[in-house]
C-alpha positions as CSV (number, residue, x, y, z in Angstrom):
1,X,0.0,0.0,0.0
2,X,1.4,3.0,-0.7
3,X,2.3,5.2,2.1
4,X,-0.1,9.3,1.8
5,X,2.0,12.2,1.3
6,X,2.6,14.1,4.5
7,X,1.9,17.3,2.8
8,X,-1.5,15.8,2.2
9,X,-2.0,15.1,5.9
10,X,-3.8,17.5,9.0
11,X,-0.6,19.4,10.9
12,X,-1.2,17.6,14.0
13,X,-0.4,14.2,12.0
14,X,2.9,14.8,12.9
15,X,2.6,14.1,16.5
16,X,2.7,10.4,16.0
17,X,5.7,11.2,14.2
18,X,7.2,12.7,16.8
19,X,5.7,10.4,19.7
20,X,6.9,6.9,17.6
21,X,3.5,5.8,18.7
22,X,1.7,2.6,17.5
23,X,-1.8,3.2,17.8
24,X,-4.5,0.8,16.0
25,X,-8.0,2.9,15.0
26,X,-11.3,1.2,14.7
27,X,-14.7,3.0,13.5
28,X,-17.9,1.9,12.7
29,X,-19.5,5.2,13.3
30,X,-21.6,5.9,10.0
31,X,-21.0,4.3,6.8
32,X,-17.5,3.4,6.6
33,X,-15.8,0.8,8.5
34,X,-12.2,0.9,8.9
35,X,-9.2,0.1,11.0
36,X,-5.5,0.9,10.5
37,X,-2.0,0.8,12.5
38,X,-0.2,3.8,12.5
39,X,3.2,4.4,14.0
40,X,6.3,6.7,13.9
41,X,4.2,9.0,11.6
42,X,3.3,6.6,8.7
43,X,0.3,4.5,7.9
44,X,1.4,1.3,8.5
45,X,-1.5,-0.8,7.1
46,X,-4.8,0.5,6.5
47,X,-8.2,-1.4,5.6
48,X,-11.7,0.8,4.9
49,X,-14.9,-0.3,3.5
50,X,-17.5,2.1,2.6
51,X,-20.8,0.4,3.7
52,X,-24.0,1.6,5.5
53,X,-24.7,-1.8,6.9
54,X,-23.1,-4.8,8.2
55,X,-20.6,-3.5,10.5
56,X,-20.4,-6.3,13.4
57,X,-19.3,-8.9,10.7
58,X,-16.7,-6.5,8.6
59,X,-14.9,-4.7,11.4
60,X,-13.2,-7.5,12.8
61,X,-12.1,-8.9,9.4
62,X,-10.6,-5.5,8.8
63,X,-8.3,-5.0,12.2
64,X,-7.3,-8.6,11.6
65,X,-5.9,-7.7,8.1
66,X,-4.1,-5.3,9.5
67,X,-2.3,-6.7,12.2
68,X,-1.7,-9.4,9.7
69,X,-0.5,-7.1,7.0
70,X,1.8,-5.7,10.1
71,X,2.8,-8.7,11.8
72,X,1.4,-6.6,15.1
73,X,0.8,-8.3,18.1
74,X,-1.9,-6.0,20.4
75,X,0.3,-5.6,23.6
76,X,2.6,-4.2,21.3
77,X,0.3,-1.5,20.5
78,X,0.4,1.8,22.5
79,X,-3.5,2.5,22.4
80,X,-5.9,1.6,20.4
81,X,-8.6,4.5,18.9
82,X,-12.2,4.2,18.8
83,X,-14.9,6.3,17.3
84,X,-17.6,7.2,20.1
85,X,-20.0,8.5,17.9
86,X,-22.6,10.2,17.3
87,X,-23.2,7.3,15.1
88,X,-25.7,4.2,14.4
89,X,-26.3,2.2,17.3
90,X,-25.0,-1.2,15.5
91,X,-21.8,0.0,14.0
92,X,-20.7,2.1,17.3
93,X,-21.4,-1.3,19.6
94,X,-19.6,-2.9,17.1
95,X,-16.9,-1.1,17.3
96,X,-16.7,-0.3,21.1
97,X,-16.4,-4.0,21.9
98,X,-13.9,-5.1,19.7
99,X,-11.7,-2.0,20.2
100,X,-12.6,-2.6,24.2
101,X,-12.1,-6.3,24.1
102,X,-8.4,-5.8,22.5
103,X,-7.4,-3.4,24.8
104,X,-8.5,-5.7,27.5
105,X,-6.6,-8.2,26.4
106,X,-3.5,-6.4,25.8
107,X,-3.7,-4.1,28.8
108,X,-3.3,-0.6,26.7
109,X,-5.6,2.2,27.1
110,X,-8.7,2.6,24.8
111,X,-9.0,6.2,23.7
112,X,-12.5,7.8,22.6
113,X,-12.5,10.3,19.5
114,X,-15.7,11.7,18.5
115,X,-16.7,12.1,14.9
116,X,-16.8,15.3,15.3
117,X,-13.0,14.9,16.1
118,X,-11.9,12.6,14.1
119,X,-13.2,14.5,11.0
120,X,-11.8,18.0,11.4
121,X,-8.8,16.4,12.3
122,X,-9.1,15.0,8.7
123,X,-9.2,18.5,7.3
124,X,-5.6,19.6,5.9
125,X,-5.3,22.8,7.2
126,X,-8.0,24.6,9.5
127,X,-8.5,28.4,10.0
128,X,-11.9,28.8,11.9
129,X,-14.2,26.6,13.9
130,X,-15.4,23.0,12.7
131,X,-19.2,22.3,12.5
132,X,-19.7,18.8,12.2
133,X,-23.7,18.1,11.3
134,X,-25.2,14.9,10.6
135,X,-28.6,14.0,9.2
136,X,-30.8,12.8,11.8
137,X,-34.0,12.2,9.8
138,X,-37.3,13.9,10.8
139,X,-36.1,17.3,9.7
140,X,-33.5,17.1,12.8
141,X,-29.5,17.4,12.9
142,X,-27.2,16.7,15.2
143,X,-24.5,19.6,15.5
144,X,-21.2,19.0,17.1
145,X,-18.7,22.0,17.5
146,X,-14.9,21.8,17.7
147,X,-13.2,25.4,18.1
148,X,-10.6,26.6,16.2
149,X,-7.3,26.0,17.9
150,X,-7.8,22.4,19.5
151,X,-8.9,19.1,18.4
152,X,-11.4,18.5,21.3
153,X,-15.0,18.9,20.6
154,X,-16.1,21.6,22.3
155,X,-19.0,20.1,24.3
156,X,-21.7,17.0,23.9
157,X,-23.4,16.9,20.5
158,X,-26.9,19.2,20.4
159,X,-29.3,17.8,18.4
160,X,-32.0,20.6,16.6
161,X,-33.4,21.5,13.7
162,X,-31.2,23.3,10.8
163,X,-33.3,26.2,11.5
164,X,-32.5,26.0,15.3
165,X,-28.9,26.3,14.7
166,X,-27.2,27.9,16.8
167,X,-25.7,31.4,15.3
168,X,-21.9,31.2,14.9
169,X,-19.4,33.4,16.4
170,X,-17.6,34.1,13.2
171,X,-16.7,31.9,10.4
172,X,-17.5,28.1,10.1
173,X,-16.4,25.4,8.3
174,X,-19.5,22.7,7.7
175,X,-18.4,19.1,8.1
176,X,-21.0,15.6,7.6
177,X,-23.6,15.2,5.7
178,X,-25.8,17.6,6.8
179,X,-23.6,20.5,5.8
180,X,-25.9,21.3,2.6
181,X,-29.0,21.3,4.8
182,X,-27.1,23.4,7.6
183,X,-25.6,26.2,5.2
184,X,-28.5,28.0,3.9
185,X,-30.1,28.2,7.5
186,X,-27.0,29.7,9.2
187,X,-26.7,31.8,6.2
188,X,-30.1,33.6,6.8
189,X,-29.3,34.2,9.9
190,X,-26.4,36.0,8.8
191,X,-23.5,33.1,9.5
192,X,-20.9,33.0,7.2
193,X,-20.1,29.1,6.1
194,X,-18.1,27.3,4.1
195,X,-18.7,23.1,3.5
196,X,-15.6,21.1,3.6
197,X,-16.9,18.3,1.5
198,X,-15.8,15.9,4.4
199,X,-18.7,13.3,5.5
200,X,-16.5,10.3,6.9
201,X,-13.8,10.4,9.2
202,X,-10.3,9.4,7.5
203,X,-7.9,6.8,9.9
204,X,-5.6,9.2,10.1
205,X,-7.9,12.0,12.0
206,X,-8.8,9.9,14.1
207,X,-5.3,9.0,14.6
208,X,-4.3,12.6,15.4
209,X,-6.6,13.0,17.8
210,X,-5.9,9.8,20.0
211,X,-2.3,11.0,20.2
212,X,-2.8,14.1,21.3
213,X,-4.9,12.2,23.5
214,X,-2.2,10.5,25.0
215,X,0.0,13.2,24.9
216,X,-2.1,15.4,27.0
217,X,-2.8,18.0,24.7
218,X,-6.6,17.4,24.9
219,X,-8.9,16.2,27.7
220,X,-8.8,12.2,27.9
221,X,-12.4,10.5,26.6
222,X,-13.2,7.2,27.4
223,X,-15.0,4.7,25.0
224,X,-18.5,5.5,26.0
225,X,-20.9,5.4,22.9
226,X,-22.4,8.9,21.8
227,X,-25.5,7.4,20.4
228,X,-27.5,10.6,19.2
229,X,-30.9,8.9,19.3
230,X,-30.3,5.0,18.3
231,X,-33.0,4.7,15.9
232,X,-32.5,7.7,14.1
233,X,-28.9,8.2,12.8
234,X,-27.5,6.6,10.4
235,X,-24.7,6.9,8.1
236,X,-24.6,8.9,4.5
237,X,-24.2,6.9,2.1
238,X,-26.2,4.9,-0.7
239,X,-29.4,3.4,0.2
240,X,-28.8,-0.7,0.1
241,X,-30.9,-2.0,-2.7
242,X,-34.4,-3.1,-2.3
């Protein structure tokens, strides 16, 4: 596989360069399942499948290629990364017990990153504060803010109405899939937006943010799940045929 361009990668990438840490991500959040090893600042192994169902049987196919790929054992691993959510119910549990079952096993620390997190941390460069918002069906979204300046999300994920938005500060960036619904509401209240184009988390956001995790740059997060409301969110992506 070949190895992404660091000039292609968000700044705070290069803290797992600098750290030499070997940190295996799992997320089953919305409609991609992955799982990848980073270490020493390059992506190791990396396996993603873009799918809105069927996560409990294709996430643990995927972190076993990798350590395969890797020859990785888990207590060699430093941590291992997990998307909280929000997500769909099945694809977070999915991925919070595999991720919390290796690190179990192999006594290392199991970090929370939120998707909110993990996808402004996908963002090459960043110069004002992250909206992520996801479509949660019945004319609802669920908003979660990360400021500019840190990768922590900036409190628990609100869910509203596009029209209930809360009114910015100053600019915004528009992350998920509910970016094109968001825009022209914060806009007539005067907000000024911009959509990233960024729906799905990349490995190597969430990545960035589990080491500055465990660097202390940002408040810890265990592995609890950030549901939304279970029945109601689900991952962009195409509908599975009829």
């Amino acid at each position: 596989m070949e190895e992404p361009s660091r000039k292609h990668l968000p700044t705070a990438w290069f803290l797992l360069y600098a750290l030499g840490m070997r940190i295996l991500t799992i997320d089953g959040a919305l409609a991609r399942c992955s799982a990848a090893l980073w270490q020493d600042g390059a992506l190791l192994a990396e396996a993603v499948v873009d799918a809105e169902r069927g996560h409990p049987s294709t996430l643990p196919p995927l972190v076993e290629r990798v350590m395969a790929e890797t020859g990785a054992k888990a207590p060699e691993l430093d941590a291992v990364a997990v998307v909280v959510g929000p997500g769909g119910f099945t694809g977070l549990r999915a991925a919070l017990s595999l991720a919390e079952g290796l690190a179990l096993a192999a006594g290392i620390p199991a970090i929370g990153v939120t998707t909110g997190e993990a996808m402004a941390a996908s963002l090459p460069a960043r110069d004002r504060e992250a909206w992520m918002v996801l479509d949660a069906r019945r004319g609802r979204v669920l908003l979660e803010r990360i400021p500019l300046g840190t990768l922590a999300a900036a409190e628990a994920p609100l869910m509203t109405t596009p029209e209930a938005l809360p009114m910015p500060e100053g600019p915004v960036l528009l992350l998920g899939d509910a970016a094109p619904l968001a825009q022209p509401a914060l806009a007539a209240k005067g907000g000024e937006t911009a959509i990233a184009g960024i729906a799905l988390a990349s490995t190597a956001g969430i990545a960035t943010v589990a080491a500055a995790r465990l660097r202390g740059e940002i408040a810890p997060r265990g592995i609890a799940p950030l549901y939304g409301e279970p029945p109601s969110i689900r991952g962009p992506g195409p509908k599975a045929p009829a």
